[in-house]
C-alpha positions as a Markdown table, in Angstrom:
| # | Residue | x | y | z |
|---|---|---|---|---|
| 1 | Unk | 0.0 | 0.0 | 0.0 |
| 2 | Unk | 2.6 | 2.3 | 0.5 |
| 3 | Unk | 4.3 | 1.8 | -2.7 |
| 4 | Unk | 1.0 | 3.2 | -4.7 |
| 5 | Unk | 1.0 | 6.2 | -2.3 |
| 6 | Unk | 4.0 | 7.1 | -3.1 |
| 7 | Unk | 3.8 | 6.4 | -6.7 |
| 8 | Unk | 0.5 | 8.6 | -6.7 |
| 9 | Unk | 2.2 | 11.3 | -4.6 |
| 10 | Unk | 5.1 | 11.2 | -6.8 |
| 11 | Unk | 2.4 | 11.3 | -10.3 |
| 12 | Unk | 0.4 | 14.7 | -8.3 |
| 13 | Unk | 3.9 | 16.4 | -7.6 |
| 14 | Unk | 5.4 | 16.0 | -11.1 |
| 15 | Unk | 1.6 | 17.1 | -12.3 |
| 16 | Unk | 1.8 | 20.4 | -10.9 |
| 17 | Unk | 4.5 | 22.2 | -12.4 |
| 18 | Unk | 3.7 | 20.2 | -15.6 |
| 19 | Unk | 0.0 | 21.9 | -15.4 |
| 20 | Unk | 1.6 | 25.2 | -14.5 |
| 21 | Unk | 3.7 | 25.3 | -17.5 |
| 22 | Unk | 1.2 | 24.6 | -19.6 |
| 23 | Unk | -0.8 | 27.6 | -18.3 |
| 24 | Unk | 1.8 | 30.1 | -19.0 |
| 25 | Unk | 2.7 | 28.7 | -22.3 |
| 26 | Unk | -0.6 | 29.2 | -23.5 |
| 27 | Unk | -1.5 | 32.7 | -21.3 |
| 28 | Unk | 2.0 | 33.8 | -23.0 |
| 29 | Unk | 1.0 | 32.4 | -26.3 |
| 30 | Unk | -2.0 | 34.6 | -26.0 |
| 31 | Unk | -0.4 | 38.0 | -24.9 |
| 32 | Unk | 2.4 | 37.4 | -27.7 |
| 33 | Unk | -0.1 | 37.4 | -30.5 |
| 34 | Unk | -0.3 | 40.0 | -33.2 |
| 35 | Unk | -3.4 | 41.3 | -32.4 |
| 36 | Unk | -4.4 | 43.3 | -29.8 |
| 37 | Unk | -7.3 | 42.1 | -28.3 |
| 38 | Unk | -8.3 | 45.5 | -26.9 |
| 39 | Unk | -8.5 | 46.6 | -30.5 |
| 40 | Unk | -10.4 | 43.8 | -31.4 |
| 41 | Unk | -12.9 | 44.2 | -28.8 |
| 42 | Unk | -13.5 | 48.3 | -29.3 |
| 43 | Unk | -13.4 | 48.2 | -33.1 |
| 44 | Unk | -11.7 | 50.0 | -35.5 |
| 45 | Unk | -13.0 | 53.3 | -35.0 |
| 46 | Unk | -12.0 | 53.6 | -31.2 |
| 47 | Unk | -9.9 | 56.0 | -29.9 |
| 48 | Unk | -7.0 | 55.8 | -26.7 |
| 49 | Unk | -9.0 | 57.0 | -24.3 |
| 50 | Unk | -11.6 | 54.2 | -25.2 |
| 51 | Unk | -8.5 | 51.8 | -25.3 |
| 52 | Unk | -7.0 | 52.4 | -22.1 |
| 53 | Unk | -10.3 | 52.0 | -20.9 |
| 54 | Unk | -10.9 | 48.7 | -22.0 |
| 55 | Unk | -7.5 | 47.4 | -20.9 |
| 56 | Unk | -8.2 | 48.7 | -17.3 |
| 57 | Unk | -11.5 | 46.5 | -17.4 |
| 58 | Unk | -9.9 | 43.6 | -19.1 |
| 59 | Unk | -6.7 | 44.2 | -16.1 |
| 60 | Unk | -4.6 | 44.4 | -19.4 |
| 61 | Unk | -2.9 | 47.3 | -18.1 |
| 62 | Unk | -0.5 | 45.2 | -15.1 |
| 63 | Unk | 2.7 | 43.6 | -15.3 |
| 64 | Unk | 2.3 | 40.1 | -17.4 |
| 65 | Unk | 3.4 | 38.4 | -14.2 |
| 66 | Unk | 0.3 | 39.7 | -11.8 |
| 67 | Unk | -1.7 | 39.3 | -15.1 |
| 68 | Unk | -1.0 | 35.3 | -14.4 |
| 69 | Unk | -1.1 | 35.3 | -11.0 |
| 70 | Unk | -4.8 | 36.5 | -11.7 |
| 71 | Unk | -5.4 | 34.3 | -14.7 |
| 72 | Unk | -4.2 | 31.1 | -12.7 |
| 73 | Unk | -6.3 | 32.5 | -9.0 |
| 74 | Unk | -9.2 | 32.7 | -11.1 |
| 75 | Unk | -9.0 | 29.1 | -13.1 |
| 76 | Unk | -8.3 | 27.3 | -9.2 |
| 77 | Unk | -12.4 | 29.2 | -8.9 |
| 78 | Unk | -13.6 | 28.3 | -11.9 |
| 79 | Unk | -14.1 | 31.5 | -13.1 |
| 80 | Unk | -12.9 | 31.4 | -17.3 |
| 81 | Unk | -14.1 | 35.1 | -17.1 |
| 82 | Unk | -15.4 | 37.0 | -19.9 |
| 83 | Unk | -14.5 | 36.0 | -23.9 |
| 84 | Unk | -13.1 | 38.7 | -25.9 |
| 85 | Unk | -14.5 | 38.1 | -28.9 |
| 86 | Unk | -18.4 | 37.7 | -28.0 |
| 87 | Unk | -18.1 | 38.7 | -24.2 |
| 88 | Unk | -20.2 | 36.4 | -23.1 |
């Protein structure tokens, strides 16, 4: 019995950082992109004021790091938050 405890314990401890790194490939993957989804969202007609706006709702506007920090906090609650194409 002990043997699959620590086999399991070993399996969850390897799975974290594994889970974690796939988060911020994909968060980064998404920041990185050539779009700006804050331009996206507003349309093409919108002007900085409008823009900086946005990006203070969306929390686009801190450091990519406390951007994560959010992103993951959020996931471990189930909240996926708002989509920026149909914000739904």
């Amino acid at each position: 019995m002990k043997l699959i405890a620590r086999f399991l314990l070993i399996r969850v401890l390897v799975a974290v950082p594994v889970v974690l790194g796939i988060l911020f490939f994909t968060f980064m993957l998404i920041r990185i992109g050539n779009q700006d989804p804050v331009a996206m969202l507003a349309g093409p007609g919108a002007d900085a004021p409008m823009l900086a706006m946005i990006r203070g709702q969306l929390d686009l506007d801190r450091p990519l790091l406390d951007q994560f920090i959010t992103y993951v906090g959020r996931l471990l609650r189930g909240d996926l938050g708002v989509s920026w194409q149909g914000s739904k």
